[in-house]
C-alpha atoms as a printed R data frame, in Angstrom:
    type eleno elety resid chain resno       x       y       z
1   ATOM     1    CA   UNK     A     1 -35.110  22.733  23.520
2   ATOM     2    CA   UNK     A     2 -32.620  20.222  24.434
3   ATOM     3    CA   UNK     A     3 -30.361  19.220  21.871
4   ATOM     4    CA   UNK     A     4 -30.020  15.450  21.158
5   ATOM     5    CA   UNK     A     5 -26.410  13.811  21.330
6   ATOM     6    CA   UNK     A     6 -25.444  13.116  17.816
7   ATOM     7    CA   UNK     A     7 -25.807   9.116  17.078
8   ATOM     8    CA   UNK     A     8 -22.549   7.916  15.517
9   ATOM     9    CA   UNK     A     9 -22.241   4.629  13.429
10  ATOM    10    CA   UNK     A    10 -19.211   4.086  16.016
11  ATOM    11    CA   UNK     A    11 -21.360   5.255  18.928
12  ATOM    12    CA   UNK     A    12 -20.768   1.624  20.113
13  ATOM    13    CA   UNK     A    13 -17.203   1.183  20.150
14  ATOM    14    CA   UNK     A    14 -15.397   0.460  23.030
15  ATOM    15    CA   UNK     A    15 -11.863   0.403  21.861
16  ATOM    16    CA   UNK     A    16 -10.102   2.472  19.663
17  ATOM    17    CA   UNK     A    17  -6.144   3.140  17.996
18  ATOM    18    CA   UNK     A    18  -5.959   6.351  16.562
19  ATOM    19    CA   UNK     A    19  -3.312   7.555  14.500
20  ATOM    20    CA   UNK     A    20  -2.935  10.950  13.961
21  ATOM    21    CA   UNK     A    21  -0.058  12.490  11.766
22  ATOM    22    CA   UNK     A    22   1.481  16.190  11.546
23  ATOM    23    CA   UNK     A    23  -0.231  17.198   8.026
24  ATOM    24    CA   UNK     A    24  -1.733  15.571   5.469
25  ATOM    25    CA   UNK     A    25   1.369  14.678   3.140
26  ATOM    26    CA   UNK     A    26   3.162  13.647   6.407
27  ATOM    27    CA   UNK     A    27   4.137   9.364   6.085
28  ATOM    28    CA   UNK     A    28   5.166   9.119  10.337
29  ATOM    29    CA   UNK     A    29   2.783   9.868  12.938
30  ATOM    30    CA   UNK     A    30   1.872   7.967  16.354
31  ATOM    31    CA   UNK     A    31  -0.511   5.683  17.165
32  ATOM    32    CA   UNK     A    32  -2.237   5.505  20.591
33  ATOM    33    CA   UNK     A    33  -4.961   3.384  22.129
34  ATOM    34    CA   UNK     A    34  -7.864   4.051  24.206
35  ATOM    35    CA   UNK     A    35 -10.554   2.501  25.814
36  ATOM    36    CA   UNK     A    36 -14.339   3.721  26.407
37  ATOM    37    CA   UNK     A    37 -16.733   3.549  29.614
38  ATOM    38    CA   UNK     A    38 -19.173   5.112  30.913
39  ATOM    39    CA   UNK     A    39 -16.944   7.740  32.058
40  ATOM    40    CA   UNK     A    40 -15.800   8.232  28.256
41  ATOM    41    CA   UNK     A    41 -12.410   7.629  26.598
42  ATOM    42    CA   UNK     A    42  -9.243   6.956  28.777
43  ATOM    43    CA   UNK     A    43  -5.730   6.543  27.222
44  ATOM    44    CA   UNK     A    44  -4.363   2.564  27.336
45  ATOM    45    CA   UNK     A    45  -0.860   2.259  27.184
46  ATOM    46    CA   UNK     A    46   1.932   4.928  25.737
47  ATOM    47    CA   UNK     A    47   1.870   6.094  22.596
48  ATOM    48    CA   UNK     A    48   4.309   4.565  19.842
49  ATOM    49    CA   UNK     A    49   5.448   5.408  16.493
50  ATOM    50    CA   UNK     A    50   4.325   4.559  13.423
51  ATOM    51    CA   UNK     A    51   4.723   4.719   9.710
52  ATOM    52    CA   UNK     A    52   1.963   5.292   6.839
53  ATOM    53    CA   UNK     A    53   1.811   6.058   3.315
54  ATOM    54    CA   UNK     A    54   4.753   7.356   1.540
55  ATOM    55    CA   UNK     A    55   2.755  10.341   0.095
56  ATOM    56    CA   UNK     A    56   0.713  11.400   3.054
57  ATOM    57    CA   UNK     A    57  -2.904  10.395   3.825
58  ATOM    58    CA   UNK     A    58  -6.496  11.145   1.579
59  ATOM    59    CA   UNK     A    59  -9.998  10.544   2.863
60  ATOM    60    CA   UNK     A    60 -11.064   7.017   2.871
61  ATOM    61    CA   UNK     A    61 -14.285   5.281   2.947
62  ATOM    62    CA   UNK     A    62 -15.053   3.961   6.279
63  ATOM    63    CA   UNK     A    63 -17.842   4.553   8.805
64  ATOM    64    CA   UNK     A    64 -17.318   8.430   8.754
65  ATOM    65    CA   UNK     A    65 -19.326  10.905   6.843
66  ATOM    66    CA   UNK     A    66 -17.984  11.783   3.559
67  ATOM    67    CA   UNK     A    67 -15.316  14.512   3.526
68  ATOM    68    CA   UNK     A    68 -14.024  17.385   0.924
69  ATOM    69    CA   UNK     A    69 -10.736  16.922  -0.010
70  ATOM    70    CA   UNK     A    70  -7.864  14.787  -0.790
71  ATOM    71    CA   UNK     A    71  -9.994  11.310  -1.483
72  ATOM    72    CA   UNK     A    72  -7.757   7.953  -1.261
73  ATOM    73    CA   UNK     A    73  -7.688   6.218  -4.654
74  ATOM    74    CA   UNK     A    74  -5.894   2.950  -5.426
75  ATOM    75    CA   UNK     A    75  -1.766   3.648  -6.074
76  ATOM    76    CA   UNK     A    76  -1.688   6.961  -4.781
77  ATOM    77    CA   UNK     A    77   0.714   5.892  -1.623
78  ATOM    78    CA   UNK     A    78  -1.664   7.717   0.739
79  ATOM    79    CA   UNK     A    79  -3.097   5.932   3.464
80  ATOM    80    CA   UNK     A    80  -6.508   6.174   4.308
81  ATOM    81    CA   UNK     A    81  -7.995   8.922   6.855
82  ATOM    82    CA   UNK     A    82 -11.051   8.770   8.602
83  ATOM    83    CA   UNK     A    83 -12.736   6.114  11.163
84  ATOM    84    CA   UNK     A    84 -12.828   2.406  10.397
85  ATOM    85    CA   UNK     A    85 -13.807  -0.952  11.724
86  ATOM    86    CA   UNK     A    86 -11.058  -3.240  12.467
87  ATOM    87    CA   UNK     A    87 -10.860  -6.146  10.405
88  ATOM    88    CA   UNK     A    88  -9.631  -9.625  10.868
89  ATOM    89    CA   UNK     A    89  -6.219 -10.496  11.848
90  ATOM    90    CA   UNK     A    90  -3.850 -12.500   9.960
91  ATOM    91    CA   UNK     A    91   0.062 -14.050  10.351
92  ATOM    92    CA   UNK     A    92   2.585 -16.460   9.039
93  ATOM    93    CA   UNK     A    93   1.939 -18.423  12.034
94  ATOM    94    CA   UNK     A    94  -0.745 -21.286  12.366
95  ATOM    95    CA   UNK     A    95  -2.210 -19.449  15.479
96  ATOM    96    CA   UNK     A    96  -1.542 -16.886  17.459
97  ATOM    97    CA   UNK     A    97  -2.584 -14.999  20.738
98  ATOM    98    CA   UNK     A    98  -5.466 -12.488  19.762
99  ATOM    99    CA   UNK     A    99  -9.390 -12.510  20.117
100 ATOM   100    CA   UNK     A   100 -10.024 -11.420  17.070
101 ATOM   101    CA   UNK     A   101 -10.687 -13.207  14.365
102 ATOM   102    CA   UNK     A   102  -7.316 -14.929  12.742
103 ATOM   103    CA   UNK     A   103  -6.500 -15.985   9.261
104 ATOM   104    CA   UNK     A   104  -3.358 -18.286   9.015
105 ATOM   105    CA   UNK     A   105  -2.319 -17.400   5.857
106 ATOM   106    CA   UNK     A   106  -1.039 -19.687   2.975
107 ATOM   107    CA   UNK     A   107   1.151 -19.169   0.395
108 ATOM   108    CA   UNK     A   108  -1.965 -19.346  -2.189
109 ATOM   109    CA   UNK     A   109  -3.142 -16.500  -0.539
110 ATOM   110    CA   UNK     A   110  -3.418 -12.951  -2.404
111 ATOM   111    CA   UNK     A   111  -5.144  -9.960  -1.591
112 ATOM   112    CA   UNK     A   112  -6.379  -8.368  -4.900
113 ATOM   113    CA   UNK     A   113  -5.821  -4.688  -5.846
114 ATOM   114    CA   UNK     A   114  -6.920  -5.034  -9.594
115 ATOM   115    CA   UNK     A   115  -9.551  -2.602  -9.430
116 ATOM   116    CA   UNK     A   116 -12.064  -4.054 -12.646
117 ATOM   117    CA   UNK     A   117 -11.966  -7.126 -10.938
118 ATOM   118    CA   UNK     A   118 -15.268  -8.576  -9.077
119 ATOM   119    CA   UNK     A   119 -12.387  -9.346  -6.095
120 ATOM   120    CA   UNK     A   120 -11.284  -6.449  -5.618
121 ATOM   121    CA   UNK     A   121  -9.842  -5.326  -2.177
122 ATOM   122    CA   UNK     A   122 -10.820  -8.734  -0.732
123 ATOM   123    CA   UNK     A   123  -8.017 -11.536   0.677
124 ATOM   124    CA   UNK     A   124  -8.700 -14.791  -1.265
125 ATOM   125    CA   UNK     A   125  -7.594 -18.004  -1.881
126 ATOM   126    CA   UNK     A   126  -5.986 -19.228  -5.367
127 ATOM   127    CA   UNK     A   127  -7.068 -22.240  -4.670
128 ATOM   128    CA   UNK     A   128 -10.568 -21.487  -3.850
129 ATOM   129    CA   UNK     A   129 -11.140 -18.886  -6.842
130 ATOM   130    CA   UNK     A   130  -8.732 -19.953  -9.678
131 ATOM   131    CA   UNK     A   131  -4.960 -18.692 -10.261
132 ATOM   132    CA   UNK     A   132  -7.300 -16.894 -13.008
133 ATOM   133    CA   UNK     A   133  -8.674 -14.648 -10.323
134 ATOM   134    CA   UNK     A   134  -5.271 -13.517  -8.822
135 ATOM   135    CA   UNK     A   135  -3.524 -12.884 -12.080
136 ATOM   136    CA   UNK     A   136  -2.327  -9.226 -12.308
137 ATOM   137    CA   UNK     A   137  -2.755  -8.932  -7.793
138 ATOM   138    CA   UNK     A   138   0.562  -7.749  -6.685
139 ATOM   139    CA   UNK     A   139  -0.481  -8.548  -3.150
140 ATOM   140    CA   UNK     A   140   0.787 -11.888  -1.860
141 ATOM   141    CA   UNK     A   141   0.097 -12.348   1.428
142 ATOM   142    CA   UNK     A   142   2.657 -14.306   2.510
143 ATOM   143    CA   UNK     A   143   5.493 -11.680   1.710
144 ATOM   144    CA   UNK     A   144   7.954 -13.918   2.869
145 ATOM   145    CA   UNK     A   145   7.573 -16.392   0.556
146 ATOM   146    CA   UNK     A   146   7.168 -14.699  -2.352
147 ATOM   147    CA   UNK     A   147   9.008 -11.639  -1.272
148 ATOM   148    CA   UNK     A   148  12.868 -12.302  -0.382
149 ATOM   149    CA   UNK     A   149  11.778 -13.101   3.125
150 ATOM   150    CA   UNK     A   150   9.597  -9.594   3.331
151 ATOM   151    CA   UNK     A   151   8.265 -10.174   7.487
152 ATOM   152    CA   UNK     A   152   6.010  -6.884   6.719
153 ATOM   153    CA   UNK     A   153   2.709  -9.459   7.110
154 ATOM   154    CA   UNK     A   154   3.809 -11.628   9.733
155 ATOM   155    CA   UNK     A   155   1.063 -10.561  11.772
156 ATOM   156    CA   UNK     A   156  -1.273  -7.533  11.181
157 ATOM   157    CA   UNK     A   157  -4.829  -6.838  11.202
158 ATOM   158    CA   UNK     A   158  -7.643  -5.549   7.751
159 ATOM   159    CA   UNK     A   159  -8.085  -1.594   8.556
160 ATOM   160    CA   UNK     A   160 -11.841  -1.353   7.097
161 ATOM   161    CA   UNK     A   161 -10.981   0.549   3.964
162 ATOM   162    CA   UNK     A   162 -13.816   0.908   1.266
163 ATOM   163    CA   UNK     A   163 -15.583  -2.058   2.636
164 ATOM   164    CA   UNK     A   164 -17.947  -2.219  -0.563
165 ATOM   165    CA   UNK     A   165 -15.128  -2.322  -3.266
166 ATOM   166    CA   UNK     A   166 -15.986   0.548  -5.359
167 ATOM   167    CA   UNK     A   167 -13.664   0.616  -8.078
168 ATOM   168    CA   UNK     A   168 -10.375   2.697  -7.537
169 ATOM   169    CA   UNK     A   169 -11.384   3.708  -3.901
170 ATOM   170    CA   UNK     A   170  -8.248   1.728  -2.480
171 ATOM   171    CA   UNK     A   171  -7.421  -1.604  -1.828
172 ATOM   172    CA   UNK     A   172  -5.555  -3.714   0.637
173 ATOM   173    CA   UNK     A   173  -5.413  -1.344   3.656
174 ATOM   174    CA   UNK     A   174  -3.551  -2.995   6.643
175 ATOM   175    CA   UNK     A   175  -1.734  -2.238   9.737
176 ATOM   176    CA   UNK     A   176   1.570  -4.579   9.916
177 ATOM   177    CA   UNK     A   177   4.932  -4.611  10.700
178 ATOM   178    CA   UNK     A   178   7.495  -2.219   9.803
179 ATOM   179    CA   UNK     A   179  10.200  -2.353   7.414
180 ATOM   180    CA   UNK     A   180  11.803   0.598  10.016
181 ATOM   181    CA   UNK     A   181  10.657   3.454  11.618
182 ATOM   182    CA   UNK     A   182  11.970   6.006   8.684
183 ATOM   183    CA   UNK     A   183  10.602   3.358   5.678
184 ATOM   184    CA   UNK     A   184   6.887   4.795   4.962
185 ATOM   185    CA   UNK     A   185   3.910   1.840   2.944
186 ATOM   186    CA   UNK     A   186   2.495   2.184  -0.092
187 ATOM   187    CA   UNK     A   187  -0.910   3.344   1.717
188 ATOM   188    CA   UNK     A   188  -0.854   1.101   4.643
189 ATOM   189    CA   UNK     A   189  -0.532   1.962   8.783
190 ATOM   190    CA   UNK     A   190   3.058  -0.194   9.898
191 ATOM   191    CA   UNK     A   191   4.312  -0.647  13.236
192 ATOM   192    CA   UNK     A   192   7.025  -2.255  15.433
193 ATOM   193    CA   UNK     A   193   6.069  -6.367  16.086
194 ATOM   194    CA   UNK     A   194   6.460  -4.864  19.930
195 ATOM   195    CA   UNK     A   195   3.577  -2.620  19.533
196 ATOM   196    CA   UNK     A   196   1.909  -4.958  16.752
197 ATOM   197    CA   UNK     A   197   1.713  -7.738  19.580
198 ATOM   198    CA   UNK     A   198   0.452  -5.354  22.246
199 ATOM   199    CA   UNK     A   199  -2.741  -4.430  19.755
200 ATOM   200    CA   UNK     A   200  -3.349  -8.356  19.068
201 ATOM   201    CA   UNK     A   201  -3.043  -9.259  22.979
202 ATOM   202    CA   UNK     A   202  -5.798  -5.856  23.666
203 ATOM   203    CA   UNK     A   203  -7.926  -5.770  21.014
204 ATOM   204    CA   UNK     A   204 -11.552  -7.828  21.264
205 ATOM   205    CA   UNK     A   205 -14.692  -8.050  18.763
206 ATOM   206    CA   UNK     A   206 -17.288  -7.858  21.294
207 ATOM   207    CA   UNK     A   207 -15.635  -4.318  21.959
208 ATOM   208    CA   UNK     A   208 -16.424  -2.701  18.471
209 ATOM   209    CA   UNK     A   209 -13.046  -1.839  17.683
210 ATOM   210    CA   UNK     A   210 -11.893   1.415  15.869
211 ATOM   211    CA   UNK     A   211  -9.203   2.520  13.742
212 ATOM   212    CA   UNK     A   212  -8.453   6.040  12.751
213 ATOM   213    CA   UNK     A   213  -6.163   8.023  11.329
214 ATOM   214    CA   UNK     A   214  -6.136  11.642  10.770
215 ATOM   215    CA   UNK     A   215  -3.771  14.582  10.357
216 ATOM   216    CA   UNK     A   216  -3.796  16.753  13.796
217 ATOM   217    CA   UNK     A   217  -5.635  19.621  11.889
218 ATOM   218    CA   UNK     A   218  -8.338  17.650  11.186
219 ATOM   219    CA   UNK     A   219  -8.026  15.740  14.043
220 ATOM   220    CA   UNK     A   220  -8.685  19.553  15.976
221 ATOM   221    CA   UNK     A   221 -11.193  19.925  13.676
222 ATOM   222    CA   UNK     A   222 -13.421  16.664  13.850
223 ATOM   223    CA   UNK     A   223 -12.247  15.531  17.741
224 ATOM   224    CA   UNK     A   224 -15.582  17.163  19.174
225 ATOM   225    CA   UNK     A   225 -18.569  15.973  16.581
226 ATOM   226    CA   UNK     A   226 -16.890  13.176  16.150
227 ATOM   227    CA   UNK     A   227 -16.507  12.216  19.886
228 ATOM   228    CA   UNK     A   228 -12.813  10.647  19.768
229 ATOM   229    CA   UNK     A   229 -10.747  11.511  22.677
């Protein structure tokens, strides 16, 4: 009998950056991008460094199957592993040059990583919800104003992280800028602005983009069933 290809919630995807790091307590790795067609997955571009979370990765919960192991909870410094959707973008800047989705972000604007709260792990506006709403987030999006400066969120895009806000699952999962290539996140994926700006100018919605991130065993592992390049 002829075995059926296995049907992937990503099957679709066109694009993807993966991120794959030495173990799973490892906070550097690289990041490279690739691009499918009928052909399959080709490599787009070189691959770059990057930084993650300062104590390693843990599963997250994205479009992949659920894992044992490790599992990402909220102020653990792991980032997420696993296969996400990418989110919308975001900057200081009114505008800038990207197809996806942007969000120009204000200083009112606070992503919230209180975990009872109905909120949680969403970007939202104090203006729109109540300073009420925001009390106790300590995730103000626009870093350099309430931050010393902080350019970590001039531009950067939502890495699909526990989409459904269940409580303690992690919050606020983002690739931005780097504070330097040796300075790990507190769970997030960071980057030069070089290879920030080369993501924003490639990456397109109507090519179901993908983000994952996954130690190289488990990369080994999962590369196959999984059909990532």
């Amino acid at each position: 009998m002829e075995r059926k290809a296995l049907v992937l919630p990503w099957s679709g995807a066109r694009q993807l950056v993966l991120v794959t790091t030495p173990d799973w307590n490892a906070s550097q790795g690289m990041l490279r991008t690739y691009a499918r067609d009928a052909h399959g997955w080709h490599a787009i571009g070189a691959a770059t460094p990057i930084v993650v979370g300062r104590a390693g990765a843990a599963w997250g919960l994205g479009l992949h199957p659920a894992q044992q192991g490790l599992q990402k909870k909220e102020g653990d410094g792991r980032s997420p592993a696993g296969v996400f959707a990418v989110g919308s973008a975001f900057g200081y800047a009114g505008s800038e040059p990207t197809a996806l989705p942007y969000d120009a972000l204000t200083v009112d604007e606070y992503c919230i990583d209180v975990s009872g709260s109905p909120l949680y792990n969403r970007i939202v506006d104090a203006n729109k919800v109540g300073k009420a709403a925001v009390a106790g987030s300590t995730e103000p999006m626009r870093r350099d104003l309430h931050e010393s400066g902080d350019q970590a969120y001039k531009v950067g895009f939502v890495i699909e992280n526990n989409p459904r806000g269940a409580a303690g699952a992690g919050s606020c999962i983002f690739a931005h800028l780097w504070k330097s290539s040796q300075t790990a996140t507190a769970g997030c994926t960071a980057m030069s602005e070089a290879a920030m700006r080369d993501l924003f100018a490639w990456l397109r919605p109507d090519e179901h983009p993908l983000f994952a991130l996954l130690p190289e065993s488990e990369y080994r592992r999962l590369r196959e069933a999984w059909q990532l390049p």
